[in-house]
C-alpha positions in Angstrom: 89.3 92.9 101.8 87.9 91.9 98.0 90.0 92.3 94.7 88.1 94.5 92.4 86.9 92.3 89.6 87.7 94.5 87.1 91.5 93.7 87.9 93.4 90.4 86.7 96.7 89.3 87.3 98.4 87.2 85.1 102.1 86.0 84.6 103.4 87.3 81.0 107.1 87.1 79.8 108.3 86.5 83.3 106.3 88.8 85.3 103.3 88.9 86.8 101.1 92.0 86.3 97.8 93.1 86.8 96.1 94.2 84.5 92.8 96.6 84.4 90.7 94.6 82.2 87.9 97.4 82.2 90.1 100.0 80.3 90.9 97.3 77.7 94.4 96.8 79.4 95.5 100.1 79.2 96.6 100.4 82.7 99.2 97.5 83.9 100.9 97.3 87.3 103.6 95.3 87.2 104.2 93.2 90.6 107.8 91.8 92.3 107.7 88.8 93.9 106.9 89.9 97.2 104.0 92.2 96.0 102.4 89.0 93.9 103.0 87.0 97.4 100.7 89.6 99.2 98.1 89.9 95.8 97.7 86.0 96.3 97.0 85.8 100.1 94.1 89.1 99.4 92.8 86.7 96.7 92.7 83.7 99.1 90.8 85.8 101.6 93.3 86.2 104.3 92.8 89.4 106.8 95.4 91.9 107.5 97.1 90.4 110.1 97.1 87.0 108.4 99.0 88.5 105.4 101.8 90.5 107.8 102.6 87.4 109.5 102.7 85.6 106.6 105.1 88.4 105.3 107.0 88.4 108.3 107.7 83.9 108.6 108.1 83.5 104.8 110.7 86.8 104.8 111.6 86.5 108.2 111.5 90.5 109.0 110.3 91.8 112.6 106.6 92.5 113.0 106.8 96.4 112.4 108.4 96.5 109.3 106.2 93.2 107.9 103.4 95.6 108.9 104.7 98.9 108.2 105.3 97.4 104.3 102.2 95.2 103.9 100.1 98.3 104.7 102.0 100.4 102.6 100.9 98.2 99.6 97.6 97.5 100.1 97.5 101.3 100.5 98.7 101.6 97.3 96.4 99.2 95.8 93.4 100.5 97.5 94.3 103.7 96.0 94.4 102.4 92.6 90.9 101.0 93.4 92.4 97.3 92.9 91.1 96.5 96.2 88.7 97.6 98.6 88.1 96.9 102.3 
């Protein structure tokens, strides 16, 4: 899975958002702490079932619902066209 390059995230005022640099920031997502956790491991390369177990030690959640909420964002971002498979 790549980040779209057209997306940035960057840590303003206390939060981290991404930002769509291609639209002259008019579109901003802002991210919690355990969405910017998963943004990082997609930007570091790691696959699908890398990032739900990393979800599920660092959280420490059962398997289904580290998956079921992992997928769930990167749905959402895939959506948004920040990501792509």
């Amino acid at each position: 899975m790549k980040v779209n390059k057209n997306f940035i995230c960057k840590h303003v005022l206390d939060n981290d958002i991404l930002i769509d640099i291609k639209n002259n920031s008019k579109v901003v997502y802002k991210l919690n702490e355990t969405s910017k956790y998963i943004f990082d491991l997609i930007v570091d390369g790691e696959t699908l079932e890398e990032i739900i177990n990393d979800v599920k030690v660092r959280y420490n959640i059962d398997l289904v619902t580290a998956s079921r909420d992992v997928t769930e964002f990167i749905d959402k971002l895939e959506q948004l066209k920040v990501v792509k498979q």
